[in-house]
C-alpha positions as a Markdown table, in Angstrom:
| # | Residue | x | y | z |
|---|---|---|---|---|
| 1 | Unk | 10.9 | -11.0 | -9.2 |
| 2 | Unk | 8.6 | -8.0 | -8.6 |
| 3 | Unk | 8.3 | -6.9 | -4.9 |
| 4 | Unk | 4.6 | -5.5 | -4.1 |
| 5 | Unk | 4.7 | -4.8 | 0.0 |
| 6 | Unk | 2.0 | -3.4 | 2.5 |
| 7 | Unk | 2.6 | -1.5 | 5.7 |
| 8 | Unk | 0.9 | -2.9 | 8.2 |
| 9 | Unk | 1.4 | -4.4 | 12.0 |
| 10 | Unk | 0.9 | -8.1 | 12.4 |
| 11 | Unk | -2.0 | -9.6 | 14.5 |
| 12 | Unk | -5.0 | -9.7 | 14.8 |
| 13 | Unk | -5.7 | -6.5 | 17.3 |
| 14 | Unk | -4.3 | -4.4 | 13.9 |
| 15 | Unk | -6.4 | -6.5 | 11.1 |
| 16 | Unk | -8.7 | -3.9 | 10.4 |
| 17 | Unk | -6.5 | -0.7 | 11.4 |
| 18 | Unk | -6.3 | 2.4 | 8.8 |
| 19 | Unk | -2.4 | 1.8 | 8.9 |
| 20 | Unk | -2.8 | -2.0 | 7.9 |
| 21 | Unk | -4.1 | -0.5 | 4.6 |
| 22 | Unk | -1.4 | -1.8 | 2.7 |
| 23 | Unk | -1.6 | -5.3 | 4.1 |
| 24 | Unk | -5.8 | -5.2 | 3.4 |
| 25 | Unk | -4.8 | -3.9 | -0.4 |
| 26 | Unk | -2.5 | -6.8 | -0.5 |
| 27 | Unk | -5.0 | -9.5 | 0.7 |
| 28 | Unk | -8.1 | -8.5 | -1.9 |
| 29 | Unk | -4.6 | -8.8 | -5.2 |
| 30 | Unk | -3.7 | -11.7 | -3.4 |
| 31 | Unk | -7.2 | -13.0 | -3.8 |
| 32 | Unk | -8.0 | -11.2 | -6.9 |
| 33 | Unk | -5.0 | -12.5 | -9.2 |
| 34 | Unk | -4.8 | -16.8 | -7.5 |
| 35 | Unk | -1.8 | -16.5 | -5.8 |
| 36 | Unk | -0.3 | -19.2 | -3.8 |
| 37 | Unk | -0.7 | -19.9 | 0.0 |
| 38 | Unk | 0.7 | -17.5 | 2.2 |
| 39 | Unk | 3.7 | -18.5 | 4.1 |
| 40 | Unk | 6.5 | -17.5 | 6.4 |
| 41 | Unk | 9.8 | -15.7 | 4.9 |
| 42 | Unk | 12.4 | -12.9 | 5.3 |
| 43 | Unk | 10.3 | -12.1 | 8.6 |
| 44 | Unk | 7.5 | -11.3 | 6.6 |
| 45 | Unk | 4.0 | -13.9 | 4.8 |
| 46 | Unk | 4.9 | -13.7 | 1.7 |
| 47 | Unk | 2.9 | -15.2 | -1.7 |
| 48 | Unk | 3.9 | -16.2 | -5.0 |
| 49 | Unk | 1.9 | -15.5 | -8.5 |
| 50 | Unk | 2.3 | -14.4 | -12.0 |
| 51 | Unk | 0.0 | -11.6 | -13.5 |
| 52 | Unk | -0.2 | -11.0 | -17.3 |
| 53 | Unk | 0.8 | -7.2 | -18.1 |
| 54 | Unk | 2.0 | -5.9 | -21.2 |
| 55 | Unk | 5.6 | -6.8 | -20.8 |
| 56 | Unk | 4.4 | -10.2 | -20.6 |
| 57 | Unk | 3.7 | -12.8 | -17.5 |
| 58 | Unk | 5.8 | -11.4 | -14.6 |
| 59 | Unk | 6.6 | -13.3 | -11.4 |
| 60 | Unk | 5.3 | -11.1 | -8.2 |
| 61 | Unk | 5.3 | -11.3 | -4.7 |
| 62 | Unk | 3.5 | -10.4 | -2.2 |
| 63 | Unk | 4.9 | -9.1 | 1.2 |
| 64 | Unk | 3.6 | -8.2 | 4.4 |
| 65 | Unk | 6.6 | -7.4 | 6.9 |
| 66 | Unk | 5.8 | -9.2 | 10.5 |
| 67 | Unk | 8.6 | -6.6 | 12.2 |
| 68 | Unk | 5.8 | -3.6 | 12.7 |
| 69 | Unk | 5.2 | -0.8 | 10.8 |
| 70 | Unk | 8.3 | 1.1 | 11.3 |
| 71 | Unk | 10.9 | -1.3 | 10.7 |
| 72 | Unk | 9.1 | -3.0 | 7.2 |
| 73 | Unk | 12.9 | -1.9 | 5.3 |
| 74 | Unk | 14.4 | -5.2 | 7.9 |
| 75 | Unk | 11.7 | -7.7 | 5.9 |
| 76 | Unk | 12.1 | -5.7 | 2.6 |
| 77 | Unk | 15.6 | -6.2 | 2.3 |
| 78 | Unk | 15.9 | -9.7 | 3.7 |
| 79 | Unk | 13.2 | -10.1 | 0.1 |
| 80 | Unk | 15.9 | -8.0 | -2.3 |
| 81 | Unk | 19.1 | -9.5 | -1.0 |
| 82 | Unk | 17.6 | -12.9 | -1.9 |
| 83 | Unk | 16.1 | -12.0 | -5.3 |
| 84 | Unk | 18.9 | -10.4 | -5.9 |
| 85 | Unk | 16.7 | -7.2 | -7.0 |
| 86 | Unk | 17.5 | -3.4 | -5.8 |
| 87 | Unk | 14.7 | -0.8 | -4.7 |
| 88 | Unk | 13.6 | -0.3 | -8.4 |
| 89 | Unk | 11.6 | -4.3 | -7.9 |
| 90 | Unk | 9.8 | -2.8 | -4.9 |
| 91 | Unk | 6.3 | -1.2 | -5.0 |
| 92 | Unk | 5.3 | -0.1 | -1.0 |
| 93 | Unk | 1.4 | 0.4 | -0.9 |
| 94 | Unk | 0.6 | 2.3 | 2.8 |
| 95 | Unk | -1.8 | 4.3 | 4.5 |
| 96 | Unk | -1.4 | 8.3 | 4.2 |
| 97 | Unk | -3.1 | 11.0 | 6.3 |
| 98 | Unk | -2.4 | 13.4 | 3.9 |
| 99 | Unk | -4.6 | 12.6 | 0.9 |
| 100 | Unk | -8.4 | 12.6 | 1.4 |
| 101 | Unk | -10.0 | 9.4 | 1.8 |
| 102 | Unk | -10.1 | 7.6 | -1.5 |
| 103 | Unk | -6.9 | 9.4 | -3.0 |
| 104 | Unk | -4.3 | 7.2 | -4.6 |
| 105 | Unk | -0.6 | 9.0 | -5.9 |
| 106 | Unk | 2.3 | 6.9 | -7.2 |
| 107 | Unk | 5.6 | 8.1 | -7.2 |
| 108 | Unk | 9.2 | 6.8 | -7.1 |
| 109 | Unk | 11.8 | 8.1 | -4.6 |
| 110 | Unk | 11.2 | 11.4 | -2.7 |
| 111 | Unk | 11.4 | 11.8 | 1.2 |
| 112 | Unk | 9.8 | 9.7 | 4.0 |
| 113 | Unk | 7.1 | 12.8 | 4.8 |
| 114 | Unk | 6.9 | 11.7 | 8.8 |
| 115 | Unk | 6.1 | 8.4 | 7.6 |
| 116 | Unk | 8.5 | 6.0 | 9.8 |
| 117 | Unk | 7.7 | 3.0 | 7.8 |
| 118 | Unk | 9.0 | 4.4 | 4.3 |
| 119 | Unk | 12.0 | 6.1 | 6.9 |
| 120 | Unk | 13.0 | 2.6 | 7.6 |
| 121 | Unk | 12.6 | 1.5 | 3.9 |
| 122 | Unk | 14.6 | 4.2 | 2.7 |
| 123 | Unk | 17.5 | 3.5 | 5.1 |
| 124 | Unk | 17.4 | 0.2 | 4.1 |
| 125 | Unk | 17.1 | -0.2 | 0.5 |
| 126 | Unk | 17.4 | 3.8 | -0.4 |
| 127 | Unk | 15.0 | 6.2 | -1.9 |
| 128 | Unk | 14.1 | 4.9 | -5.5 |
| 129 | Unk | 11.4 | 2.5 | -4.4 |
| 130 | Unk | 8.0 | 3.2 | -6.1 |
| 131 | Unk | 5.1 | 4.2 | -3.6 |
| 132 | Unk | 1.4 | 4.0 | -3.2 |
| 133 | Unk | 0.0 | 6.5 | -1.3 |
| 134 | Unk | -3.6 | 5.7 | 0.0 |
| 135 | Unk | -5.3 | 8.5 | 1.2 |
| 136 | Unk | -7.1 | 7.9 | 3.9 |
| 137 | Unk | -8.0 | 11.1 | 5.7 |
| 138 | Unk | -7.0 | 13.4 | 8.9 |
| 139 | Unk | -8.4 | 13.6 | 12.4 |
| 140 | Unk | -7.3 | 17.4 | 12.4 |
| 141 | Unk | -5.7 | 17.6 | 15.0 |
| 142 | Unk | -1.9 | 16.1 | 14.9 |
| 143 | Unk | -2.3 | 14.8 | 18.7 |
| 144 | Unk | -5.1 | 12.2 | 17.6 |
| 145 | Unk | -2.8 | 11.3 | 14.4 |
| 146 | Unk | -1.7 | 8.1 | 16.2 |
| 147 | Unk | -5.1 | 6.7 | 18.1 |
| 148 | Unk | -6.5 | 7.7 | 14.5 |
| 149 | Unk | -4.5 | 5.6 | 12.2 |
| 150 | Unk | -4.6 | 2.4 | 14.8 |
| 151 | Unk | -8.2 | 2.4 | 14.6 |
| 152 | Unk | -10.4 | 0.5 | 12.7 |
| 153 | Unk | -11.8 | 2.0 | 9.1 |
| 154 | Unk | -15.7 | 3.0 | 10.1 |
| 155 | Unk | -18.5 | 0.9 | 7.9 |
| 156 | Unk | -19.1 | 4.5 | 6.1 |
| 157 | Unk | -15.1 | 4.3 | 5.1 |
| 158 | Unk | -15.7 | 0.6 | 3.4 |
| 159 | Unk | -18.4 | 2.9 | 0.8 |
| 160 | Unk | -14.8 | 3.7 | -0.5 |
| 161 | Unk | -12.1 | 1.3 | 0.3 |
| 162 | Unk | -14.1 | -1.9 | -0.8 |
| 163 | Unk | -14.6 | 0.1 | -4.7 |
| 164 | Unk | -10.6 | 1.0 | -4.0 |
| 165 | Unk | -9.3 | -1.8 | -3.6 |
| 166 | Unk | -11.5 | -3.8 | -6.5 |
| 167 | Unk | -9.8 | -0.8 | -9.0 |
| 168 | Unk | -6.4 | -1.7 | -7.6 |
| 169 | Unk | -6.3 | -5.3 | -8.4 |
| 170 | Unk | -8.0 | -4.2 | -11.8 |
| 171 | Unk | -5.2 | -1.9 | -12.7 |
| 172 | Unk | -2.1 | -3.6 | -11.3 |
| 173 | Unk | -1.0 | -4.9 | -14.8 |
| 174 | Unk | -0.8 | -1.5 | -15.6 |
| 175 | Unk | 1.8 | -0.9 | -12.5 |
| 176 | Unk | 3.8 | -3.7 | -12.9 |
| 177 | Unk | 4.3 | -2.5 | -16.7 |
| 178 | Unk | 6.0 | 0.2 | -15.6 |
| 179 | Unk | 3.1 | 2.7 | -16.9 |
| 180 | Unk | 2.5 | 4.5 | -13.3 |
| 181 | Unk | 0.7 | 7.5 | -14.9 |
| 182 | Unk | -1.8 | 5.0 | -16.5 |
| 183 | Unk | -2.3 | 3.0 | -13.4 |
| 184 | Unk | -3.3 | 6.0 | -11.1 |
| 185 | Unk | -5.7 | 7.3 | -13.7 |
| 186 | Unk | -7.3 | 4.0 | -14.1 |
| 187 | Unk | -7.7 | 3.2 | -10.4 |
| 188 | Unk | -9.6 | 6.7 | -9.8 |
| 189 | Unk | -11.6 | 5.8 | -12.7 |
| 190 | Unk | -13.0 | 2.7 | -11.5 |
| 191 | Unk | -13.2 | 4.4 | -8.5 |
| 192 | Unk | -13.4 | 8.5 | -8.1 |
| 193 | Unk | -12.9 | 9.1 | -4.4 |
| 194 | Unk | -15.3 | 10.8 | -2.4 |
| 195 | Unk | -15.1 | 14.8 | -2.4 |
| 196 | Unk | -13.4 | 14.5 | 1.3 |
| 197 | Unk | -11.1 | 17.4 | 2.7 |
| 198 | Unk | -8.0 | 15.4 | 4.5 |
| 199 | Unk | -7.8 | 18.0 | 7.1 |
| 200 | Unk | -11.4 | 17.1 | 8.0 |
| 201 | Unk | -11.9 | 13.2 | 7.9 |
| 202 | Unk | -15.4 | 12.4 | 7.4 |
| 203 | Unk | -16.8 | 15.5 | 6.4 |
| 204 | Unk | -17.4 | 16.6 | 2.4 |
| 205 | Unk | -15.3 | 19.3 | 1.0 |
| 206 | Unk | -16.0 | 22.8 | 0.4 |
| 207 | Unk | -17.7 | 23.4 | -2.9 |
């Protein structure tokens, strides 16, 4: 079994949050590839499916933690322990102030980078988990950091995310084959992010 997991916080008030990017990335492959109903596991909703990749049909599922944002490695390891699968199964998609709006990096292992979700990931499964990194942009200044990622993505943002998150679902054979390089190249492909600095969210980069 394949882990693919979203940071997010449950509940409605969060739905539409820039930190619930990983769990809106997890509903549009959730809808894209037919997976089964949602239901209620390993503190988490969790879905079922099988996507054809290169290695062949492989069993995925999908998980949104229910324990917040910060303590996601609680659900995520409940998952392993019962697949009986270590942090190598696990693909974390999340939210990252860091990249411009539109950026996608994949990577495996590495630190948490102030990010308390993959902190509590890492403490509970260690490092070697592969990440996507969604980049969604900087207030610029690191006291609005917080208000900024629990607020709702702006219509302008969805120019970007919709397109995003279409290219993801396209190009998650790719991931789940192991191929990482081709699955990032693909995605910005299908969709090339908009020329946005992430120190300045919103406004066009410098030519």
């Amino acid at each position: 079994m394949l882990i693919l997991a979203g940071q997010g916080n449950p509940g409605a008030k969060y739905a539409k949050n820039r930190h619930n990017t990983g769990f809106l990335l997890l509903d549009r492959v959730h809808a894209a590839h037919g997976f089964g109903p949602w239901r209620a596991k390993f503190d988490s909703e969790i879905s079922e499916g099988v996507i054809d990749t290169a290695n062949g049909r492989l069993k995925v599922l999908l998980l949104k933690p229910l324990t917040y944002y910060n303590e996601s490695g609680r659900a995520l390891s409940k998952a392993c322990a019962f697949y009986k699968v270590g942090p190598e199964a696990v693909t974390l998609m999340y939210d990252e102030i860091d990249l411009a709006p539109g950026r996608v990096r994949v990577k495996r292992g590495g630190g948490a980078a102030g990010n308390n979700g993959v902190r509590s990931a890492t403490a509970h499964l260690g490092p070697e988990f592969r990440r996507i990194r969604v980049g969604v942009g900087h207030p610029g200044d690191k006291s609005l950091v917080m208000p900024y990622v629990l607020s709702d993505f702006p219509k302008a943002d969805l120019e970007w995310f919709l397109p995003l998150g279409d290219a993801i679902c396209k190009a998650l054979p790719y991931l789940l084959a192991d191929d990482d390089e081709r699955f990032q190249t693909e995605v910005m492909r299908l969709a090339p992010a908009p020329k946005l600095d992430p120190k300045q969210a919103g406004r066009p980069e410098a030519e």
